[in-house]
N, C-alpha and C positions, 0 to 999 in steps of 0.2 A: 411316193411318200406323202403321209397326209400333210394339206395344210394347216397354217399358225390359227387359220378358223375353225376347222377342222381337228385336234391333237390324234385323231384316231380311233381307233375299236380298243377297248379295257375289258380285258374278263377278268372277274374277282371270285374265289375261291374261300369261302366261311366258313370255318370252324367253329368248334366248341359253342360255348351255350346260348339261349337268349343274348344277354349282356353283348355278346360280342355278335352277335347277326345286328343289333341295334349300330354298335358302330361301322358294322358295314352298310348295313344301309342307309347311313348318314354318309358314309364316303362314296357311296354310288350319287350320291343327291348331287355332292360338289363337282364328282365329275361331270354329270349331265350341265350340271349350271355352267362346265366351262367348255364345252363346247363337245366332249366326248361322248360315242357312242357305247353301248352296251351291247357287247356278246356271250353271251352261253357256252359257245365254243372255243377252246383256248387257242385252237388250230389259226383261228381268224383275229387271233387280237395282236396289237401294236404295243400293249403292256397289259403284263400277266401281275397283279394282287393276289398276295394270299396270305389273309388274316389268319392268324395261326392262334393255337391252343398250348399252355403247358403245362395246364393243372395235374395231370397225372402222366407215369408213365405210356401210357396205350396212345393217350389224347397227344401226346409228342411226336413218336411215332408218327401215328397219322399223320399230322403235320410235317413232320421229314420229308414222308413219301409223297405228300402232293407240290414242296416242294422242289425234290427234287424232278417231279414228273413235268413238273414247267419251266424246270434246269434242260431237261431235255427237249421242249420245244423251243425252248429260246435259242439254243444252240442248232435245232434246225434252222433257222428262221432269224438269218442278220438285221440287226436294228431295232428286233424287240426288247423290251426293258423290263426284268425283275424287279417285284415290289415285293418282302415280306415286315409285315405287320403285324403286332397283337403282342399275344404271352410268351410265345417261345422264344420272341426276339426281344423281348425285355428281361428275359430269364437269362440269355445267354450273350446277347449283346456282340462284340463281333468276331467271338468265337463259332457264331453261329454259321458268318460270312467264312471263316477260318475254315469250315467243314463243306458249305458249298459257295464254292467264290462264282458262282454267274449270278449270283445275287447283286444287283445294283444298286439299290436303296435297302435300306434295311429301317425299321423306328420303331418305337416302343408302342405300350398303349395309348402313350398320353398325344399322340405328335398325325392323328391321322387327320385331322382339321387342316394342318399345314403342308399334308403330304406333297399334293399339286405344286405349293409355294416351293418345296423340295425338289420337286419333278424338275419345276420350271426353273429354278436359280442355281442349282448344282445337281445337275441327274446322276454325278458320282461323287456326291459327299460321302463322308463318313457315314455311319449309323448315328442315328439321335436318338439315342433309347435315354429314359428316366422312369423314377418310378413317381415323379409329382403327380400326383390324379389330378385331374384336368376336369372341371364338367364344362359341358358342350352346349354350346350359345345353338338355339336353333337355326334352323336350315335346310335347305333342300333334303329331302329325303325318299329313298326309294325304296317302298315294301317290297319286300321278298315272300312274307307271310299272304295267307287268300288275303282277298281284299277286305274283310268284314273285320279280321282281328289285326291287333298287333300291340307290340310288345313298347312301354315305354319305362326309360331307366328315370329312378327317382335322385339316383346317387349314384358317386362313383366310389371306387374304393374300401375299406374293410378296417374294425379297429379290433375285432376277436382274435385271439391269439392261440388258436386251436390249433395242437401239435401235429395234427396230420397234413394241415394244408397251407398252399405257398404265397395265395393270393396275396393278402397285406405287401408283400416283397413285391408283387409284379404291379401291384393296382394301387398299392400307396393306402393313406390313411383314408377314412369315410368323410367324406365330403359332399352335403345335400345341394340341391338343384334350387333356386327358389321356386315358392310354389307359385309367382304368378308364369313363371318358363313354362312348367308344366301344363300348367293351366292351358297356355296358348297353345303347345304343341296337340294337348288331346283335341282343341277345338279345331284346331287344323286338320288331324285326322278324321274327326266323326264328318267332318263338312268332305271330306274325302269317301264318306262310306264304310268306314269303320265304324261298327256297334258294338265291338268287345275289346275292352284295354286293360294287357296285362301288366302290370304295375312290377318290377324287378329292381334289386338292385346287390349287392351282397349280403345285404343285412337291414330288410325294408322296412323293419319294426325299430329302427333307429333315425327312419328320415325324420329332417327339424330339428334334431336336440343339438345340432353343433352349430346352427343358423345364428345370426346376433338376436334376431326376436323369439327364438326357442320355442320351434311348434312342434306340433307331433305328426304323427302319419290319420289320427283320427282327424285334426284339424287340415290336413291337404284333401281328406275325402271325401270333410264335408264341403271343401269349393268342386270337389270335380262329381262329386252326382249329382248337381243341379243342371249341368251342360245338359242341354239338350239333345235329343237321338242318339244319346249313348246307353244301350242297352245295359251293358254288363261292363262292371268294373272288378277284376280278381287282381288280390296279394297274391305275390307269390315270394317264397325265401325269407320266412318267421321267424327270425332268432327266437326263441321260446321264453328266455325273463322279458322279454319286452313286448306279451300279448295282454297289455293290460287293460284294465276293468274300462277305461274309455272307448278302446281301439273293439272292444267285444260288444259294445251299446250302442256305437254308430254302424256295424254289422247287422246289429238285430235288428233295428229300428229300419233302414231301408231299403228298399226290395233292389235297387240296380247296384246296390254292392253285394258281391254275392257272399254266400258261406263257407264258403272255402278256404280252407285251413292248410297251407306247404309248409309243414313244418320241420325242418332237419332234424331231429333229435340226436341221430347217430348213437345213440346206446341208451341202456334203464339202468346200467348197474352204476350206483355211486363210486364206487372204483375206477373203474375204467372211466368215468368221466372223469375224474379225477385226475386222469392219464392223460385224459385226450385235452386236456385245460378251456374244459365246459364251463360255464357258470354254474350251470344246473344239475342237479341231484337227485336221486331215487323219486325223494318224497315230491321236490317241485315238478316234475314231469307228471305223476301220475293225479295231483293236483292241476295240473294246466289241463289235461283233457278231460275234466270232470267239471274245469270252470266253463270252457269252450261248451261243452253236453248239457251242460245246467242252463245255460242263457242263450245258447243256441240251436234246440235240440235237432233241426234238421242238416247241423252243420255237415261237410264232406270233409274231413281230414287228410293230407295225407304226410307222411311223412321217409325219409329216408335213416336207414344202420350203414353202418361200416363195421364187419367181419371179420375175424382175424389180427384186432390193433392187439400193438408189440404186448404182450402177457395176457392176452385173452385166456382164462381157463374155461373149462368145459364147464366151471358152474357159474364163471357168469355171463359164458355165450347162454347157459339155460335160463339163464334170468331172462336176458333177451327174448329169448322165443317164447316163455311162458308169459311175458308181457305182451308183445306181439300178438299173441292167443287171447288173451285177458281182453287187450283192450281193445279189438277188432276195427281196424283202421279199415276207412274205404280203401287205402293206395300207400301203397309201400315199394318203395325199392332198395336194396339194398347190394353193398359194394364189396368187393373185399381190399381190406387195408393196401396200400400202395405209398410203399416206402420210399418215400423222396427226399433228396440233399437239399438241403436248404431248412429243412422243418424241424423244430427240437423233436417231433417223434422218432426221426431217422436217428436219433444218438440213444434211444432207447433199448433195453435189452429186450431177450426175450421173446426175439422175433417169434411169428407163427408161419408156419409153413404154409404153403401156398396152398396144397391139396389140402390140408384140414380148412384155412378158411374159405375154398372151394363149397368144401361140403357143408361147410355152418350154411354159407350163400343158400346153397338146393335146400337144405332142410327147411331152412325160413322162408324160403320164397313157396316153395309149395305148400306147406301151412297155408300163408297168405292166398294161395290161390282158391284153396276151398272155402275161406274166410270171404276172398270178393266174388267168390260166384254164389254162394250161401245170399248176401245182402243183396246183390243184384236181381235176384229170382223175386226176392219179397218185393219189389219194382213191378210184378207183371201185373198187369188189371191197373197201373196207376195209370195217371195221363199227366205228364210234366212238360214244362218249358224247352224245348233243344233248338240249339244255333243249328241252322243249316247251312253246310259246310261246304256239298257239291256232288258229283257223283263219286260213287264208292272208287276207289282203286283195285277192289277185291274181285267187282262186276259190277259193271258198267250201266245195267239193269236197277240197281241201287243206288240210291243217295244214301249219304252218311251226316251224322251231327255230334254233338256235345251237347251234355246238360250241364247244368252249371256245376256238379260235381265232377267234372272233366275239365282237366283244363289242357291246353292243345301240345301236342306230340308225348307230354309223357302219360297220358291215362288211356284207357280205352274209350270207343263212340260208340254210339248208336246206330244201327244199319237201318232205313227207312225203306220199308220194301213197299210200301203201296201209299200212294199219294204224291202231288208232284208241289211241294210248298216252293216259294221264294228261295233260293241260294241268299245267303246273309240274311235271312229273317228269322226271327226267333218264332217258334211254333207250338203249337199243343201235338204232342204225340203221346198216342197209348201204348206204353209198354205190353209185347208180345211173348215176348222169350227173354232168354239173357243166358250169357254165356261164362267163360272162367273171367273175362273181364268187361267186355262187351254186352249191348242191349240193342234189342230189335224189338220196330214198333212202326206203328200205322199213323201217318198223317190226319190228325185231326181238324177238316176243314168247317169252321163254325155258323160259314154260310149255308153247310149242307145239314144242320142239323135243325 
């Protein structure tokens, strides 16, 4: 058995999105700080975490299945302890125990700061779930991410009230970080080797406005581009009314914040936005990307739809996609609607069948696919900025990067097929080819020129 110096081997299982890899690897930090080890292998650990997802139905699912996959090592393996954590356990609380009872600890989003204190003072309490958002005092923390990037939250929480989605209920009201927290955690990163900090949160065109001194997200970016050896700093998760005329000036004015635009939009037609209890409408959206284009003309946009919401008709999925077409986004993805309890959208009529918003999905996404391979081509002969990221996973032969119009796991990269640059350095490459979303390009080394 290990010893009280010693608590043992933890393997932690992460789900769902950035936001929540971040509080895992805040709860990997406090476990190293108290004395436990980290394993990969769940076969070898002494207690199995598994940060779970419940934003949609698929993302549950999953979650089930890797709980119950560590229902059944724990059950080989006397003395091990079940931890699950995150969305799905503050969605369902100890119903969720109810469904698989070798669950030992169970807690919400808010409560993984005091997990350990839970381990340690009652390893079979009840569940602590709440849905109070909590922001997170800094602290040990363990990337998961390569070493050059990582992700940091500005805020916890959500005050939109969009019918399709549940978060507000599991994550609680929006509640900002102050900016000098911030501030320390990115300096403690870049001093770590981090050169790219992705900025997240639910809703990050809203940090500062609920703070007592009422700052904006322009005012936190102008204290965090003067830090030092931090390359590249990207938004990510736009609310769309709140890309205002400050937040677009401190973008254009300086070079280590990049241009890059994640903007949800989730539909063009005022109707359906209507439905979906957007702020925004036909006219402002197609006004946001012309303000974005006018004052930042090399911006990267990208943006996600949702397909299939309850009364979607075929003429205003065709708004969609002739907008879509219109307005030729770098990056797009899009969903099809996922009807969940909990949301006013699930009391809505008019459901859409699965296989028609299947096929909105295909139609629009392959549109968009000749849209980013169309823009990517006009790339080749440039010579641009790319993170270098490491060797390819495609072939081994290959290093792969980002440009700053990439931002990491949902866009495509660059494939560097000749030249050997720094891993984590940002570099001059000449675009060679380019693909339906992908670019290939040659190491531009300046000492050789």
């Amino acid at each position: 058995m290990p010893s009280k110096k010693n608590p043992g081997l933890v393997g932690v299982i992460s789900l769902g999105c950035p936001k929540n890899l971040v509080d895992t690897e805040k709860m990997l930090g406090r476990f190293i700080d108290k004395g436990y080890d980290l394993t990969a292998d769940p076969q070898e650990a002494d207690l199995l975490v598994v940060n779970t997802c419940g934003f949609k139905a698929d993302a549950e699912e999953e979650s089930r299945e890797a709980i119950a996959e560590m229902a059944a090592i724990k059950g080989a393996k006397p003395g091990v302890r079940l931890v699950v954590t995150g969305c799905l356990s503050q969605r369902y609380g100890e119903s969720l125990r109810d469904d698989i009872p070798e669950i030992d600890v169970l807690t919400g989003t808010s409560e993984y700061e005091q997990l350990i204190h839970i381990l340690e003072d009652s390893p079979s309490s009840p569940p602590v779930v709440t849905s109070r958002p909590v922001v997170a005092e800094n602290g040990p923390r363990v990337l998961t991410t390569l070493p050059h990037t990582a992700y940091v939250k500005v805020a916890e929480g959500c005050n939109n009230p969009c019918a399709f989605c549940i978060i507000p209920k599991l994550r609680g009201p929006f509640v900002s970080r102050e900016p000098e927290d911030i501030d320390e955690e990115v300096v403690s990163l870049v001093d770590e080797g981090v050169v790219e900090i992705n900025l997240i949160s639910q809703d990050t065109t809203l940090y500062g406005r609920d703070l007592d001194r009422r700052l904006s997200l322009a005012d936190l970016l102008d204290g965090l581009k003067v830090i030092e050896g931090l390359a590249w700093i990207r938004l990510l998760y736009l609310y769309p009314t709140m890309v205002t005329d400050q937040l677009l000036a401190v973008m254009a004015e300086e070079n280590n914040i990049l241009p890059y635009f994640d903007i949800p939009l989730q539909h063009s037609h005022s109707e359906v936005l209507k439905r979906m209890k957007r702020a925004e409408r036909e006219g402002d959206v197609y006004k946001l990307i012309q303000r974005i284009r006018h004052k930042i003309p090399n911006a990267a946009i990208r943006s996600t739809f949702i397909v299939g919401f309850p009364g979607e008709s075929e003429e205003e999925f065709q708004h969609l996609y002739d907008f879509v077409k219109e307005t030729r986004f770098d990056h797009v993805g899009v969903f099809t609607y996922s009807d969940e309890v909990g949301t006013t959208a699930y009391e809505l009529p008019e459901k859409i069948p699965l296989e028609i918003a299947e096929e909105r999905r295909d139609r629009l996404m392959a549109m968009q696919q000749v849209i980013s391979q169309q823009k990517l081509e006009r790339m080749i002969g440039s010579t641009i900025p790319v993170l270098v990221e490491g060797v390819s996973e495609e072939n081994e032969w290959l290093l792969e990067g980002r440009t700053m119009g990439q931002a990491p796991d949902v866009d495509g990269i660059v494939y560097i097929n000749d030249g050997s640059p720094e891993i984590g350095s940002v570099v001059d490459i000449e675009i060679t080819a380019a693909h339906e979303y992908d670019l290939v390009g040659r190491y531009v080394d300046v000492r050789e020129t």
